[in-house]
C-alpha positions as CSV (number, residue, x, y, z in Angstrom):
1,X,-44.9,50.7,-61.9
2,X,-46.2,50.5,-58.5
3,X,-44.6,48.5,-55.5
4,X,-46.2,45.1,-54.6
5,X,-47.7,44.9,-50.8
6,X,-45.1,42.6,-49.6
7,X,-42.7,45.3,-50.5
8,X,-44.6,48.4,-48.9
9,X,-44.6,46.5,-45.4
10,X,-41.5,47.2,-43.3
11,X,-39.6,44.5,-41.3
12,X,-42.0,45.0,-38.3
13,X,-45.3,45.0,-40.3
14,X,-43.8,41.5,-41.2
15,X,-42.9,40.2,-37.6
16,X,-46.3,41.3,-36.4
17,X,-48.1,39.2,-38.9
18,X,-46.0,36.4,-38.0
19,X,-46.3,36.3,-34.5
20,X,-50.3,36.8,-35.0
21,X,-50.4,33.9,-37.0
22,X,-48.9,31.7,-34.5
23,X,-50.9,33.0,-32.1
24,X,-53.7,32.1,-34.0
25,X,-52.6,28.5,-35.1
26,X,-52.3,27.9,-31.0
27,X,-55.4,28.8,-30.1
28,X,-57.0,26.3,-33.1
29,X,-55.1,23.6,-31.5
30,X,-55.9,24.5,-28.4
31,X,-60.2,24.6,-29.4
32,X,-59.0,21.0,-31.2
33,X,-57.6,19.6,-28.2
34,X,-60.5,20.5,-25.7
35,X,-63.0,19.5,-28.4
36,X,-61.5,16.2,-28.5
37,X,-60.9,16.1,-24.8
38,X,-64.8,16.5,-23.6
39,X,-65.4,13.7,-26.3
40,X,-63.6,11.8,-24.8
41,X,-65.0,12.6,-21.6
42,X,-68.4,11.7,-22.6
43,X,-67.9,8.5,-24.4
44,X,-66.7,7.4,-20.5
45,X,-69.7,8.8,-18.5
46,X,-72.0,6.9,-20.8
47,X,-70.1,3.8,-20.9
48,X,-69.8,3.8,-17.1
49,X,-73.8,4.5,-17.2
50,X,-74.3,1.6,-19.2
51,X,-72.3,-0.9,-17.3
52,X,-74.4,0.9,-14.1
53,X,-77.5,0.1,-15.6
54,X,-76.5,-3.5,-17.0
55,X,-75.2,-3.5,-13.0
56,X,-78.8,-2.9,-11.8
57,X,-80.3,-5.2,-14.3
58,X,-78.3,-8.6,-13.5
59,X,-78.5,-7.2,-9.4
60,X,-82.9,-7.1,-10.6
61,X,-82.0,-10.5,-11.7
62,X,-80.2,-12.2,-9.1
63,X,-82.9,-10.8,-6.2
64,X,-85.9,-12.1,-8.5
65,X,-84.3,-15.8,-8.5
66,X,-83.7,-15.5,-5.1
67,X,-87.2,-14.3,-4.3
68,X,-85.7,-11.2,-2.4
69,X,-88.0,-7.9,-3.3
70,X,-86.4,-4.3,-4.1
71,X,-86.6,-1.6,-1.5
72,X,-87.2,1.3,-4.3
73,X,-89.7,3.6,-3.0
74,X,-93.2,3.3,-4.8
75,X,-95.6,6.3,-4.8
76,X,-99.1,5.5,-3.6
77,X,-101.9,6.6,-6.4
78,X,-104.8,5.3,-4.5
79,X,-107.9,7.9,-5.6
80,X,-109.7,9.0,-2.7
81,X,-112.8,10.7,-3.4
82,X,-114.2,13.2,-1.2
83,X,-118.0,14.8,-1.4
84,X,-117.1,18.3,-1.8
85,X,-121.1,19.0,-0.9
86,X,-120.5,18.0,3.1
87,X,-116.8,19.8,3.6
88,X,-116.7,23.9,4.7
89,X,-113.7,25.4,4.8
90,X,-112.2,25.9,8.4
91,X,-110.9,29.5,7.0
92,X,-107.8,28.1,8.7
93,X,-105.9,26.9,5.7
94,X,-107.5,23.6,5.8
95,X,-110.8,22.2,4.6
96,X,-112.5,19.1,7.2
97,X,-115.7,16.9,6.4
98,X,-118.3,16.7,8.1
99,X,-120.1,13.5,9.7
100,X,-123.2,12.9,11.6
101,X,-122.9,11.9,15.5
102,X,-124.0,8.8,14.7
103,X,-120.7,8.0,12.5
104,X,-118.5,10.1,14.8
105,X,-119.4,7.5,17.8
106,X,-119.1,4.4,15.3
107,X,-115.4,5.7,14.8
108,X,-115.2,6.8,18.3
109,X,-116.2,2.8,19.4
110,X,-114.3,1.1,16.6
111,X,-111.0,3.3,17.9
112,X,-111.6,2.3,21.3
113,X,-111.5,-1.0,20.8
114,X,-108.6,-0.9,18.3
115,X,-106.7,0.7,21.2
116,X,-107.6,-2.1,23.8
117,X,-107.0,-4.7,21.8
118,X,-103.7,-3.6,21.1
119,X,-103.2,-2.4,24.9
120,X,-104.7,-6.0,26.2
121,X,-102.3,-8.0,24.0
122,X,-99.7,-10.0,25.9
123,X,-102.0,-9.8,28.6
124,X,-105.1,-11.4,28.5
125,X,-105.0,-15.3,27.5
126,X,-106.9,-15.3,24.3
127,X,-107.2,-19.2,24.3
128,X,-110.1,-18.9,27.2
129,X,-113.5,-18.3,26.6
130,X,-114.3,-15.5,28.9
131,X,-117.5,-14.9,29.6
132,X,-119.8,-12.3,31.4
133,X,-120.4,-12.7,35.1
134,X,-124.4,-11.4,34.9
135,X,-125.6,-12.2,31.5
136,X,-122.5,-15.0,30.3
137,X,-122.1,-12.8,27.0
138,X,-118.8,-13.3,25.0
139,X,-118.6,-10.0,24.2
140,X,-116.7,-9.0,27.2
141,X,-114.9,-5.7,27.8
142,X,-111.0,-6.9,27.3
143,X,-109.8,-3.7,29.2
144,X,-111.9,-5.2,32.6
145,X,-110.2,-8.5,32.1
146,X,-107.0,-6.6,32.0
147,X,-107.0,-3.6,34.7
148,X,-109.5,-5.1,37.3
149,X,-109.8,-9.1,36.7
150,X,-113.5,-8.6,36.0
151,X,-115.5,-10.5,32.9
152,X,-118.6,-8.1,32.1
153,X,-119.8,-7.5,28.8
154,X,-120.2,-3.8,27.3
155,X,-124.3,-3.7,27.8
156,X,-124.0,-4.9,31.6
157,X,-121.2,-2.4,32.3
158,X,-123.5,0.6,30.9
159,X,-126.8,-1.2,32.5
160,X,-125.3,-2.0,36.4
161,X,-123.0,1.2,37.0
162,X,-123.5,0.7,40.7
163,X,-121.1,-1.9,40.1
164,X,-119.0,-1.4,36.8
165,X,-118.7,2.8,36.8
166,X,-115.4,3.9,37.0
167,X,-113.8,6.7,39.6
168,X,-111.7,8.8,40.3
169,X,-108.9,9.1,42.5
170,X,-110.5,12.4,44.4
171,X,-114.2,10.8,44.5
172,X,-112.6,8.1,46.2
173,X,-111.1,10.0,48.7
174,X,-113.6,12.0,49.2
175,X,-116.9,10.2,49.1
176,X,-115.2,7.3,50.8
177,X,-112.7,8.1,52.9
178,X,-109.7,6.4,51.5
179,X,-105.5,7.4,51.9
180,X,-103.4,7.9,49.4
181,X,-101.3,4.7,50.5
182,X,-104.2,2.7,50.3
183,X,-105.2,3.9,46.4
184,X,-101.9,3.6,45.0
185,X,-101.7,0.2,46.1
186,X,-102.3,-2.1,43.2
187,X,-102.9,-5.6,45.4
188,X,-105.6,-4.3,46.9
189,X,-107.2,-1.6,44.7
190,X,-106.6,-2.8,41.3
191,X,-106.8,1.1,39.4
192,X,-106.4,1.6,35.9
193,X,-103.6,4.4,34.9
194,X,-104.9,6.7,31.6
195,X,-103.9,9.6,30.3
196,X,-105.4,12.9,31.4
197,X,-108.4,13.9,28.7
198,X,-108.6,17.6,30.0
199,X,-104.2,17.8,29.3
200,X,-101.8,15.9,28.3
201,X,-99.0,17.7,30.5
202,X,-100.9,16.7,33.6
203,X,-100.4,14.2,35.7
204,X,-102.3,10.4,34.5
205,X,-105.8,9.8,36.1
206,X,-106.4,6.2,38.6
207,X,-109.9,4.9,37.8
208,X,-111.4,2.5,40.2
209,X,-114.7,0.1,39.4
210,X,-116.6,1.2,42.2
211,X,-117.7,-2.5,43.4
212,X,-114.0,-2.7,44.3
213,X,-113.9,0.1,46.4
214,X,-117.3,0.2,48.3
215,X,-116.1,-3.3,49.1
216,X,-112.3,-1.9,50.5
217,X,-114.5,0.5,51.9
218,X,-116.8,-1.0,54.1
219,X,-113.8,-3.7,54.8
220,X,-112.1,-0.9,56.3
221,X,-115.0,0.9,58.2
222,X,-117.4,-1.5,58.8
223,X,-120.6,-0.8,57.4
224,X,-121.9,2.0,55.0
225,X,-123.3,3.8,58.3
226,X,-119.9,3.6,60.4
227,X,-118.8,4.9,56.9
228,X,-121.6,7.9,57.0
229,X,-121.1,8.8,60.2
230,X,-117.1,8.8,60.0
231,X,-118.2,11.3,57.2
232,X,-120.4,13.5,59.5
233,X,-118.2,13.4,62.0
234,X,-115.4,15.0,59.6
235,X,-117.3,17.7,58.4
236,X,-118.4,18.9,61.9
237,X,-114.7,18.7,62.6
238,X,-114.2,20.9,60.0
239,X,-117.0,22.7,60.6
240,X,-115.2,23.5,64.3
241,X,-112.0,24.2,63.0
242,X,-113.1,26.8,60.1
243,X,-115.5,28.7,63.0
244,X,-112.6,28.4,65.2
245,X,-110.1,30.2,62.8
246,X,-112.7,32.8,61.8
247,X,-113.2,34.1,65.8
248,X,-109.5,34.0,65.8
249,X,-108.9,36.6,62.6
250,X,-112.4,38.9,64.2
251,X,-110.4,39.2,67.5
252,X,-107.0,40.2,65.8
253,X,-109.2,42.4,63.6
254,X,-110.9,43.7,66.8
255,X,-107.0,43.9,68.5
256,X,-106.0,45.8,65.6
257,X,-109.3,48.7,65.3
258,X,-108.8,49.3,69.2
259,X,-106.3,51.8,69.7
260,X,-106.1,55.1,71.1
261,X,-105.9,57.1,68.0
262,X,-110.0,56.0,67.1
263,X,-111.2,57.0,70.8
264,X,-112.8,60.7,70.9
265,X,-110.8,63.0,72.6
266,X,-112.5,63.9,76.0
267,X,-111.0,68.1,76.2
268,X,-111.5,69.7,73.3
269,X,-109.4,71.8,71.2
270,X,-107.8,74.9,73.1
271,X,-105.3,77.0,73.6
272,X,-102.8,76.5,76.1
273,X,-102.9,79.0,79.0
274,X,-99.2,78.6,80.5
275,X,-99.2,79.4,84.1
276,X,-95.5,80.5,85.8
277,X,-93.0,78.1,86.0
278,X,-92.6,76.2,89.0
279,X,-89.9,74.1,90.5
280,X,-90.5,70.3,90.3
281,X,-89.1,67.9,93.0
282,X,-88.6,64.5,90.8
283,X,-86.8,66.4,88.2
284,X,-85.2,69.3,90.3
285,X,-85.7,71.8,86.8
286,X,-89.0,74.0,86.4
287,X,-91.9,73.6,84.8
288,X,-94.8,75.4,83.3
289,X,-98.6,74.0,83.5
290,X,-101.5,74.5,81.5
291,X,-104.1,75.8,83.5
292,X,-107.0,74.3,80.6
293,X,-105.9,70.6,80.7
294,X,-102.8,70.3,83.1
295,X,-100.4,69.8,80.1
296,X,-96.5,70.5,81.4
297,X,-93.6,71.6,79.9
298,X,-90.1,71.6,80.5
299,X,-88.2,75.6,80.9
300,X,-85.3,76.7,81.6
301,X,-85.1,79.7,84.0
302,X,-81.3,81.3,83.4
């Protein structure tokens, strides 16, 4: 008869098996406990959710009897429709549109005078009816009312710009003579600070209505010909001073050319013929002389 398998294992084989058994019982409990664990775990996270979103609900509640709106952020879905026929692509990584001059100066209009009305506000009294000083237009140009105190409407700006154009600092110190004291002062040159068009990093630009300055002008000189005349007189001045400066750099050229180094010699090239030395009197040593060109040189007789 043969030996049953319990009996062919030795005491070893035995406490292997037992220990691997145990081993094996842990680890189920182990995968039973974690199992049951993360559960657990999840049944929390979605009852917190819920009483989060029941939260949010009641707080929806509460704000819409009190008439208070949410702050969540809406996304904008307005369709804008672009014709694809008048667009060419800038081969810059952007496509623009294209619009005729007459629209680009609508917009260019419409943004100027979104800009001074903005700029003017605070400023000029809106309650008044201003009114234009030549044609008594209500369409007056805010940004006059503002800068310079003047009421003129757009079309008698454009139509009298002896009176309305604007200047510049430099064509006012140029054309009429003015100090830089005397254009920086507000009271009596009301100027109009902008930004620079040809920079932004330089420095602002004055503009001047040009009625207000002829009429500081000829305040200050008189007359339009003491004014003229002031001018002439300036640029003969000047006139002076650069033909003055010029002679001055010709005769230091001049200075400079005239030397002895440019002057033809008057003997010409030679040999010298050395004579015997001779004994001279200043000196009390001896000397030899050429007898060509009355060079001398200096010997020593031992």
């Amino acid at each position: 008869m043969s030996s049953s398998p319990a009996k062919s294992l030795s005491k070893n084989d035995l406490i292997r098996i037992e220990q691997n058994r145990l081993k094996a019982e842990a680890k189920l409990r182990e995968r039973e406990e974690n199992f049951m664990r993360q559960q657990n775990e999840r049944e929390k996270a979605k009852a917190r959710a819920e009483g989060k979103e029941q939260d949010g609900k009641d707080a929806e509640k509460s704000d819409e009897k009190s008439g208070k709106g949410t702050n969540k952020r809406t996304i904008d879905l307005t369709y804008c429709e672009y014709n694809l026929s008048t667009m060419q692509d800038s081969r810059g990584g952007f496509i623009y549109e294209e619009f005729d001059e007459e629209e680009l100066k609508r917009r260019k209009v419409e943004e100027e005078k979104k800009k001074n009305a903005e700029s003017v506000e605070g400023v000029v009294d809106f309650t008044k009816q201003y009114k234009c000083r030549e044609c008594s237009a209500l369409d007056v140009d805010l940004s006059y009312i503002k800068h310079y105190d003047v009421c003129v409407c757009r079309a008698c700006k454009d139509l009298y710009p002896d009176k309305y154009s604007l200047l510049t600092k430099t064509e006012c110190r140029e054309d009429y003579l003015l100090t830089e004291s005397e254009l920086r002062d507000q009271e009596r040159l009301p100027h109009w600070i902008k930004a620079n068009p040809h920079k932004s990093t330089w420095s602002n630009m004055l503009l001047y209505m040009r009625e207000q300055v002829e009429a500081f002008a000829w305040e200050k000189w008189g007359s339009p010909e003491a004014l003229d005349r002031e001018f002439e007189r300036r640029e003969a001045e000047k006139a002076q001073k650069k033909d003055k400066k010029f002679r001055a750099k010709l005769l230091e050229l001049k200075k400079k050319t005239r030397t002895s180094t440019w002057q033809r010699p008057t003997v010409e090239a030679h040999e010298h013929d050395w004579g015997d030395p001779v004994l001279d009197e200043d000196t009390g040593g001896h000397v030899q002389l050429c007898s060509i060109c009355a060079s001398s040189i200096a010997v020593e007789i031992l």
